[in-house]
C-alpha positions in Angstrom: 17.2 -23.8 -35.5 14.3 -22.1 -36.9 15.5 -18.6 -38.7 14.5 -15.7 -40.5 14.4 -16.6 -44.1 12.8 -19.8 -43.0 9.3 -17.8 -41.5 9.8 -14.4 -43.9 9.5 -16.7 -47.7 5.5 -18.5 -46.4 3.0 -16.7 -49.1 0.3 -15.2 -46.2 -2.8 -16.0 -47.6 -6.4 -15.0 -45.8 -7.7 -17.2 -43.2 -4.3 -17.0 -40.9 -2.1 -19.2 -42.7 1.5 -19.5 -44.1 0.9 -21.3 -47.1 -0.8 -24.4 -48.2 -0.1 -27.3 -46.1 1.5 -24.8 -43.7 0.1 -23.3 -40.4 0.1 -19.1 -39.6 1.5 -19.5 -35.5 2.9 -17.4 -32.8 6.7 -18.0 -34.6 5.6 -16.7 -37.9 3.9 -13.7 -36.1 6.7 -12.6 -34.3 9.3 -12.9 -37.4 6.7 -11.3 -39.7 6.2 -8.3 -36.8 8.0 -4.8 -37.4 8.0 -5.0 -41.0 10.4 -8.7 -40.6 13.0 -6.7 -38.0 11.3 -7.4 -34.8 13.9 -10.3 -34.2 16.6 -7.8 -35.4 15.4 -5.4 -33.2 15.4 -7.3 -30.0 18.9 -8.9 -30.4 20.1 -5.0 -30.7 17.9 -3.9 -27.9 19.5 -6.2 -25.4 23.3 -6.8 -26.9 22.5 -10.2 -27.8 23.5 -11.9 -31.0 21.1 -12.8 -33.4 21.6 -16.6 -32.6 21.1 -15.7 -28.9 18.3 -13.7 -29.8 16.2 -16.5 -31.6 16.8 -19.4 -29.2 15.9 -17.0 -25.9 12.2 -16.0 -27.8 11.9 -19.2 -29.3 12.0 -20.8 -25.8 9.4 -18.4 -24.8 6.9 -19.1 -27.3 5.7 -22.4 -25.7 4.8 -20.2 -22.6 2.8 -18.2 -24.1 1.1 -20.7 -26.5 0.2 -22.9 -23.2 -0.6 -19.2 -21.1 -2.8 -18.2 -24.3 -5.3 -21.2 -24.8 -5.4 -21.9 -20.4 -6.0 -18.1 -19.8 -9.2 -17.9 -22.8 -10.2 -21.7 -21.8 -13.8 -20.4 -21.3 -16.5 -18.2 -22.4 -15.8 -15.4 -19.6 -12.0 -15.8 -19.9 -12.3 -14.9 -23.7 -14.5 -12.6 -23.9 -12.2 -10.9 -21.4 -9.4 -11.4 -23.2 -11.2 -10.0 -26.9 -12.2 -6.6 -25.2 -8.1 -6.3 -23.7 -7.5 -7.1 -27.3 -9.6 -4.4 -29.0 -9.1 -1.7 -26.3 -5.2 -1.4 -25.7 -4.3 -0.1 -29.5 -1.5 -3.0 -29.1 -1.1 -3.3 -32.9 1.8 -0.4 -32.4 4.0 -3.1 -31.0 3.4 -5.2 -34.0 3.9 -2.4 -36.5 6.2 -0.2 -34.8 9.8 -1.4 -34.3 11.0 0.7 -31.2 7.2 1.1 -29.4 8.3 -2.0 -27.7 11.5 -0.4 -26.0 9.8 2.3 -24.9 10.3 3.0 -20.8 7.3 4.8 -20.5 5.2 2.1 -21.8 6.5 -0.5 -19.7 3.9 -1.1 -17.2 1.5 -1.4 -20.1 3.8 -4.7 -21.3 3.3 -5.6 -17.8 -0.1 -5.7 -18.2 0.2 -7.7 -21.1 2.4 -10.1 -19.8 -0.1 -10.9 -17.1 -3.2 -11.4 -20.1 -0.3 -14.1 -22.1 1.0 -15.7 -19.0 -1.4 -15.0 -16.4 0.5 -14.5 -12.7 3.8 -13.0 -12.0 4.4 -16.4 -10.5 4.3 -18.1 -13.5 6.2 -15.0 -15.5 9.4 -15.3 -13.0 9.2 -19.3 -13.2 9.5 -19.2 -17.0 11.9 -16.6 -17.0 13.9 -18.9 -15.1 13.4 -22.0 -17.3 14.2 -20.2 -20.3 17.7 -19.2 -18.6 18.3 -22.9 -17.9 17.1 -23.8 -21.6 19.6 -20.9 -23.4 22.2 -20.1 -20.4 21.3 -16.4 -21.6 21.0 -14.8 -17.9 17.9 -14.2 -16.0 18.1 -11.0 -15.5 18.3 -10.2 -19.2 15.3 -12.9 -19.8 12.6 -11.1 -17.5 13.7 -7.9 -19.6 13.2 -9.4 -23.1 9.4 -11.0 -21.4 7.3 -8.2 -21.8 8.8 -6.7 -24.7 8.1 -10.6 -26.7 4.8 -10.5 -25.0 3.6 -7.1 -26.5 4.9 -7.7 -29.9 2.8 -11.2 -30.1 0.0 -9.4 -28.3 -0.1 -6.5 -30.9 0.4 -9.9 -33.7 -3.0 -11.5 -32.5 -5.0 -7.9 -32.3 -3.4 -7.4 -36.1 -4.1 -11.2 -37.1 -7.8 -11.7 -35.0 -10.4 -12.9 -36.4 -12.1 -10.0 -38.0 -15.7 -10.7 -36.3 -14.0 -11.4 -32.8 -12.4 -7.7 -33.0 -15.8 -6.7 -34.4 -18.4 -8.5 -31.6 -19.0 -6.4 -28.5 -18.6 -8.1 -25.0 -21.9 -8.2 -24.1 -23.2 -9.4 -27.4 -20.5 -12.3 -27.2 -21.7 -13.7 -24.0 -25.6 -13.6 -25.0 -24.8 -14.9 -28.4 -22.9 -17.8 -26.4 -25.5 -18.3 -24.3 -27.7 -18.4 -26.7 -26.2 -20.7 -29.1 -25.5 -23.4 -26.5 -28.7 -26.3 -26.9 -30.9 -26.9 -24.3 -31.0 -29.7 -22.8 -33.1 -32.5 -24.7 -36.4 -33.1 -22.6 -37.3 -36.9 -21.3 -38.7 -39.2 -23.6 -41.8 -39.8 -23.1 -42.8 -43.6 -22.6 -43.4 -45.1 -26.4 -46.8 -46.4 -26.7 -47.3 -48.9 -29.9 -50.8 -48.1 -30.7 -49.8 -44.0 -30.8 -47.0 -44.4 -33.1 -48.7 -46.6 -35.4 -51.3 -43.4 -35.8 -48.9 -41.1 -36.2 -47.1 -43.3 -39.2 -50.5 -43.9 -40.8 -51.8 -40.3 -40.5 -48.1 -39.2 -42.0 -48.6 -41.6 -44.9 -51.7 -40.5 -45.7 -50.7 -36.9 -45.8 -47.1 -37.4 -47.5 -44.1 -36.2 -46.6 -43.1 -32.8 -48.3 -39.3 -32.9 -48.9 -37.9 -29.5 -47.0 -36.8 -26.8 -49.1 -33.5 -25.6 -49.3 -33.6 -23.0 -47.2 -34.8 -25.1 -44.2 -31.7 -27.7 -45.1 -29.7 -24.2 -44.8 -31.0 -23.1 -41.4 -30.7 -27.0 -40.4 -26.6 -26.9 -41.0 -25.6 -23.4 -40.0 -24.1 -23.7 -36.1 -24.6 -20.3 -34.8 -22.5 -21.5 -31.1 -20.0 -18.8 -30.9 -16.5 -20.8 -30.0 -16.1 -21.2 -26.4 -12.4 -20.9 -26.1 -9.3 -19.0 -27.6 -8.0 -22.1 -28.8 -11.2 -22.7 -30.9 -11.4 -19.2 -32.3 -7.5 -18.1 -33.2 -6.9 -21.9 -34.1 -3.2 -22.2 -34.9 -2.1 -18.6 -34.2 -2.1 -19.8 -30.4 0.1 -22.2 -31.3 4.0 -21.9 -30.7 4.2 -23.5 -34.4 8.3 -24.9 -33.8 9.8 -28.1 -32.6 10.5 -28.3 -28.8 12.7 -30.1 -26.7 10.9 -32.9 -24.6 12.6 -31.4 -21.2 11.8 -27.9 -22.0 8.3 -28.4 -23.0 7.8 -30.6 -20.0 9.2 -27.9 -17.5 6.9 -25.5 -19.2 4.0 -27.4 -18.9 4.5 -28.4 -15.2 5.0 -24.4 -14.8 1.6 -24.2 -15.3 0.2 -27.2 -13.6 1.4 -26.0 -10.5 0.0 -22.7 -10.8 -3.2 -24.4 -11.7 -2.8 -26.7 -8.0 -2.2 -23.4 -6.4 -5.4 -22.1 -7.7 -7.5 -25.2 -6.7 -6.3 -25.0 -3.6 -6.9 -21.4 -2.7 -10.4 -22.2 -4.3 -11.3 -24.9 -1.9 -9.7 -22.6 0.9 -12.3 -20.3 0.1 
């Protein structure tokens, strides 16, 4: 069982990582969240033990890892879900232990619920998974969802990659567009006596070796990364051990919701 002391003693160093050797993911966000007493905070907020507390958000974490990298799994999807990030000032529910419990604020979690895990569908299914993976009712799951789901959302706006919080939406999608190669054009049919030319015309002339600066331009891959996965790198990552039957009822979760979605798209 994964606790505490085990995520609170990583050195953070820049870059979004626990240490050397070690990767910075969605369980060392949560534990390091509310100044190290978000798990704390939870457990009291719903009368469960600590224990309890741990194993219920620790089954949760692969549900959002998978709802994270299938909901930004394309240019359009992130860039969508990089202005939700920079807009909803969600780094209160990262930083402020009781923002989280608030009532009023619960439709917001809602909201962010639906940008982690994507349909309500798939929130009530893995509510109900999580019960049969903990025996910790239900009802007391689909509580704790939003409030998990806002504290890791206000993690990844705290943690984001400091050019991703800093890029505009529009810019994002030209730059994107941009950086993607054409394609190559057709080869044109080789013709022996034309290449010997060009070969004896370059060997006259000599070949200049290119500077540095053109060896520069030549390396530097200005693509902007095409999926969440690719940008926040481990930090969509659950980053803990999971059973084989949990992480397979997780999975097929989302498999179905992704048939349901085909389907309603060839409907259409």
């Amino acid at each position: 069982m994964w606790n505490r002391a085990n995520a609170r003693w990583r050195p953070r160093v820049p870059g979004g990582e626990a240490g050397p050797g070690m990767s910075y993911s969605l369980i060392n966000l949560f534990y390091d969240a509310q100044n190290g007493d978000a798990m704390e905070n939870i457990a009291r907020q719903y009368g469960l033990s600590m224990d309890n507390a741990e194993r219920v958000v620790e089954a949760m974490l692969p549900a959002f890892s998978l709802g994270l990298k299938r909901n930004t799994a394309n240019p359009l999807a992130l860039a969508g879900f990089l202005q939700a990030l920079r807009t909803g000032r969600h780094q209160r529910y990262y930083l402020d232990p009781m923002a989280a419990f608030t009532p009023t604020r619960r439709h917001e979690e809602d909201v962010i619920l639906g940008h982690l895990l994507g349909s309500k569908e798939i929130s009530r299914a893995v509510s109900d998974q999580v019960e049969q993976a903990t025996g910790i009712a239900t009802n007391v799951v689909r509580e704790m969802l939003p409030a998990v789901a806002a504290i890791l959302m206000g993690g990844l706006a705290h943690e984001a990659p400091k050019q991703a919080m800093a890029m505009p939406l529009e810019d994002f999608l030209e730059g994107f567009a941009r950086g993607r190669p054409e394609p190559p054009p057709p080869e044109p049919e080789f013709n022996v006596l034309d290449a010997l030319g060009d070969f004896l015309e370059g060997f006259g002339r000599g070949r200049e070796a290119p500077s540095e600066e053109e060896v520069a331009a030549e390396d530097v891959d200005e693509t902007p990364p095409a999926t969440g996965e690719e940008m926040f790198g481990s930090l969509f990552d659950a980053g803990l051990d999971i059973q084989r039957a949990h992480m397979r009822a997780i999975r097929a979760i989302f498999a179905t919701a992704d048939e349901a979605e085909d389907e309603e798209e060839e409907e259409e």
